[in-house]
Biopython code that builds the backbone (N, CA, C, O; Angstrom):
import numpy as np
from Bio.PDB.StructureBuilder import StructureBuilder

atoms = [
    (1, "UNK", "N", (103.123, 127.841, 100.176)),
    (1, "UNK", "CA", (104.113, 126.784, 100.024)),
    (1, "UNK", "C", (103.965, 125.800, 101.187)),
    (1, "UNK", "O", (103.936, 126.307, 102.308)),
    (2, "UNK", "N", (103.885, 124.725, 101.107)),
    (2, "UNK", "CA", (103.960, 123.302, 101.879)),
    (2, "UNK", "C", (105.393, 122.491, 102.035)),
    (2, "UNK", "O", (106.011, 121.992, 101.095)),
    (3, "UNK", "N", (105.675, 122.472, 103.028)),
    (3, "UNK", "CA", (107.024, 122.002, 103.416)),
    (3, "UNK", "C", (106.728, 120.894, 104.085)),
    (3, "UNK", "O", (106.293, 121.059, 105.225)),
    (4, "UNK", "N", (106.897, 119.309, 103.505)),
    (4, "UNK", "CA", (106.565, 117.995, 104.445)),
    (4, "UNK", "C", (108.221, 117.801, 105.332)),
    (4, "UNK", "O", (109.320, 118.031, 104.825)),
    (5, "UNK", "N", (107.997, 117.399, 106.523)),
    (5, "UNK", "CA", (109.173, 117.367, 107.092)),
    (5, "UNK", "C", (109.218, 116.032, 108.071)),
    (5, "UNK", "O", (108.238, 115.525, 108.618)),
    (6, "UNK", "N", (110.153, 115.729, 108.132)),
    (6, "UNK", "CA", (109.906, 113.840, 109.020)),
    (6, "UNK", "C", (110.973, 113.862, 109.486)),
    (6, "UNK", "O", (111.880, 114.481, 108.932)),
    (7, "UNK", "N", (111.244, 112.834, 111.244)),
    (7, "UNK", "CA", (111.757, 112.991, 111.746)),
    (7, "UNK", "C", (111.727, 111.239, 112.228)),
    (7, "UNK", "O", (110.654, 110.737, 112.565)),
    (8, "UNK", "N", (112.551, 110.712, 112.218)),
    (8, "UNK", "CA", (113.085, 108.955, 112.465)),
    (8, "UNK", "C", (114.533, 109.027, 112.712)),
    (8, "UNK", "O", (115.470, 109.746, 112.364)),
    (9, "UNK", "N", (114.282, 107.682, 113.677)),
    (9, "UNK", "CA", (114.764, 107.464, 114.794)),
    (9, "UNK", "C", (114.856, 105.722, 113.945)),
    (9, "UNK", "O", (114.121, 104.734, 113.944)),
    (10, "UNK", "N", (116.091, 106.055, 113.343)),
    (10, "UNK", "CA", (116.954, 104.532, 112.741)),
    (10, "UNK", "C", (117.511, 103.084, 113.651)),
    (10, "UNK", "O", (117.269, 101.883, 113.530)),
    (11, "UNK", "N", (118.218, 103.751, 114.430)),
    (11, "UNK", "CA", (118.220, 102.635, 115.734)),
    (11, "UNK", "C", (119.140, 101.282, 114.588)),
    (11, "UNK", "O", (118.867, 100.095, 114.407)),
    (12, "UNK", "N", (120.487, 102.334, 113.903)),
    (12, "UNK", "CA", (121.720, 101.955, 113.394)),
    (12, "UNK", "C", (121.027, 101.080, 112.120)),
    (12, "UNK", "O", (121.528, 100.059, 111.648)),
    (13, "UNK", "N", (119.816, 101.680, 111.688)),
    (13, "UNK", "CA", (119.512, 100.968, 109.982)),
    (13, "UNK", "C", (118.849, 99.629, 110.676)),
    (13, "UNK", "O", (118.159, 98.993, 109.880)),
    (14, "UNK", "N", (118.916, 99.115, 111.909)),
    (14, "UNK", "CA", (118.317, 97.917, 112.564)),
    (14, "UNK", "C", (116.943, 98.030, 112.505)),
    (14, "UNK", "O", (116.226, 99.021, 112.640)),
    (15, "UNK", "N", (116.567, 96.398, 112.192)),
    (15, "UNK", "CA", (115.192, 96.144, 112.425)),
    (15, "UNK", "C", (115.067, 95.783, 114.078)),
    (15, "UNK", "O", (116.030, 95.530, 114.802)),
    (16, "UNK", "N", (113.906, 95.816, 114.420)),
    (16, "UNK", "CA", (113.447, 94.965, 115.763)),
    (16, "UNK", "C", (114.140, 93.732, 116.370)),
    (16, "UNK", "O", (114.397, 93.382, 117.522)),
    (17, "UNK", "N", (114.427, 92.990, 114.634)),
    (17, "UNK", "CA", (115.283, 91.275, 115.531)),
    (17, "UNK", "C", (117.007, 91.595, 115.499)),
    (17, "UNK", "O", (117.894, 90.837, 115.889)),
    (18, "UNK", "N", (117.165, 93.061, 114.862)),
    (18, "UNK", "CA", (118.700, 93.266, 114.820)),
    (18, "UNK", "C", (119.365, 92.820, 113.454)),
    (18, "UNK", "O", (120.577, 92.605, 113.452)),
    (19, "UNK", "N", (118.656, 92.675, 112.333)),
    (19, "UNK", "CA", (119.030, 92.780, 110.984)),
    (19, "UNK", "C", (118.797, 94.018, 110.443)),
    (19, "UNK", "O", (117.816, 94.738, 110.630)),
    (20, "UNK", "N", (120.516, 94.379, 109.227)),
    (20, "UNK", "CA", (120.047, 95.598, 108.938)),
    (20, "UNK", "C", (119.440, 95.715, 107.372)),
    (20, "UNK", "O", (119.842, 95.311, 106.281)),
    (21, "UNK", "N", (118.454, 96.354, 107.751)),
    (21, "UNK", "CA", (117.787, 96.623, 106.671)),
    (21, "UNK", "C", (117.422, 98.084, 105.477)),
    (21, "UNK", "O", (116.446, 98.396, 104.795)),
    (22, "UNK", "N", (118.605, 98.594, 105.684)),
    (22, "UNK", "CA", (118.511, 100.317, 104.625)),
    (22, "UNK", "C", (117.494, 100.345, 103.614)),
    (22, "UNK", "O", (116.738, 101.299, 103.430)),
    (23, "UNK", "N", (117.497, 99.430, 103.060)),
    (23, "UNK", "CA", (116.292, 99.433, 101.797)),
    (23, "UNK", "C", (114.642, 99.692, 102.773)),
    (23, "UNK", "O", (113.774, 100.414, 102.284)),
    (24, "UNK", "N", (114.467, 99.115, 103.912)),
    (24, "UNK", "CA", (113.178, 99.005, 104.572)),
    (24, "UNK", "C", (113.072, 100.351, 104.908)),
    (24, "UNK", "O", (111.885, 100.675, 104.941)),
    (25, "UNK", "N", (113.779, 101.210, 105.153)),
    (25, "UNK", "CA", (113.899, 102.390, 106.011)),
    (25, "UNK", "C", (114.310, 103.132, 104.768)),
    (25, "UNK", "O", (114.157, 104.291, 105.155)),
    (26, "UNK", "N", (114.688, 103.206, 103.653)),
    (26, "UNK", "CA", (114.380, 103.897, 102.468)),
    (26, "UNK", "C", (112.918, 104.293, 101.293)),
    (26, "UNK", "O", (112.570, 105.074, 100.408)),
    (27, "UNK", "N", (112.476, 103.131, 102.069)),
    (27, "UNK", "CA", (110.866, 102.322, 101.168)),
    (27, "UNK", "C", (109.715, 103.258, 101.979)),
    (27, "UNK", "O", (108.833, 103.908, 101.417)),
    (28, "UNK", "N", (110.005, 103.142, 103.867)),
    (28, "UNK", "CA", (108.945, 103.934, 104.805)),
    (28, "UNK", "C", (109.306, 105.652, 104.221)),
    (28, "UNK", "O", (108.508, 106.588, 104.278)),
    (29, "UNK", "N", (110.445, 105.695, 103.782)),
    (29, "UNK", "CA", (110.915, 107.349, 103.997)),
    (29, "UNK", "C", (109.772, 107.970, 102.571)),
    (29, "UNK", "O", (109.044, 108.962, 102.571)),
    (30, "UNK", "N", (109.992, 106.980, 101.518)),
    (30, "UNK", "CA", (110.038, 107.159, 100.041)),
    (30, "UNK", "C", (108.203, 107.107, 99.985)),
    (30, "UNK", "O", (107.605, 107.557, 99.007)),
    (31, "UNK", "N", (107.484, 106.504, 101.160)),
    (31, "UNK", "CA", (105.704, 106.217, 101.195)),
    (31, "UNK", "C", (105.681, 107.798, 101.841)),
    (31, "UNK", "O", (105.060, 108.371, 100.947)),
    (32, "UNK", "N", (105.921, 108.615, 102.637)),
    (32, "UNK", "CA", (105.207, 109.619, 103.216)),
    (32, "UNK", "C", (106.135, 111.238, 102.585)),
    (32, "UNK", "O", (106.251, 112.390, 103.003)),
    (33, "UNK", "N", (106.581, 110.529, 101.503)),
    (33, "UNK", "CA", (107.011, 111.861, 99.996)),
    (33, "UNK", "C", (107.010, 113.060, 100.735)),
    (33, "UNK", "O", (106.094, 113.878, 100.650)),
    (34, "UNK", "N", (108.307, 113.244, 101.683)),
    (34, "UNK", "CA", (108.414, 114.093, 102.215)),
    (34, "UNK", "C", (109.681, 114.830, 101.713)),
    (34, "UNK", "O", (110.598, 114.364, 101.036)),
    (35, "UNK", "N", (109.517, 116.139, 102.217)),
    (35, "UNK", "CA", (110.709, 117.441, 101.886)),
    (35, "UNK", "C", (112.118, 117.040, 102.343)),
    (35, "UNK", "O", (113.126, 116.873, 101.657)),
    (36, "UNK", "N", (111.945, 116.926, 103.660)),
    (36, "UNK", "CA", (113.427, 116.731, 104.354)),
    (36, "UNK", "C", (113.418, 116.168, 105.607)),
    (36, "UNK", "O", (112.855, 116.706, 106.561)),
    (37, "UNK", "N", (114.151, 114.860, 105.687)),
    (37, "UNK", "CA", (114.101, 114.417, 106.254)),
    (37, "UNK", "C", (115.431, 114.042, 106.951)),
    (37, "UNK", "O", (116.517, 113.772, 106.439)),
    (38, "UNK", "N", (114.992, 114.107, 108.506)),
    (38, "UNK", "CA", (115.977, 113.924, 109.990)),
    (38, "UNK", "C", (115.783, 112.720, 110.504)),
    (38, "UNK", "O", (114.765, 112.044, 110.656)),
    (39, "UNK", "N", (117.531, 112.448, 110.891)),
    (39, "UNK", "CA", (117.399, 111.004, 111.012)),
    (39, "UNK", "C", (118.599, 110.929, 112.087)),
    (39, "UNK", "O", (119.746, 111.374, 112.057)),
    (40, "UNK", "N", (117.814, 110.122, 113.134)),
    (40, "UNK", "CA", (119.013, 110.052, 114.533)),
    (40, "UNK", "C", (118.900, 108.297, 115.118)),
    (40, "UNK", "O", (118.095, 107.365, 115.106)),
    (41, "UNK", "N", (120.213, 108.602, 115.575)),
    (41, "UNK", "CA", (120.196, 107.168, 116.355)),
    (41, "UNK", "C", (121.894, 107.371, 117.309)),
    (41, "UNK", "O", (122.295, 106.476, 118.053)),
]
sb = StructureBuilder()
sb.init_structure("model")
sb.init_model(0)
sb.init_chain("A")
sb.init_seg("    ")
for serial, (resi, resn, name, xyz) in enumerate(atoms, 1):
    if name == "N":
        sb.init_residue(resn, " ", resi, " ")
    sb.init_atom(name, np.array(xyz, "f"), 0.0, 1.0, " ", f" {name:<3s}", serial, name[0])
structure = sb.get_structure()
């Protein structure tokens, strides 16, 4: 059994210039089709 597991660092759903963007950070999560994923900020 293979368990993909990911770990990001949201930094409050903010992009770099300080717009928030949930869909962008749903789209990176949804490319590396992982098991379970941890998420801090």
């Amino acid at each position: 059994m293979h368990l993909r597991v990911m770990t990001y660092n949201v930094r409050h759903c903010r992009t770099f210039w300080g717009t928030v963007r949930t869909e962008q950070f749903a789209e990176v999560i949804r490319e590396y089709n992982v098991d379970i994923v941890g998420m801090q900020e």
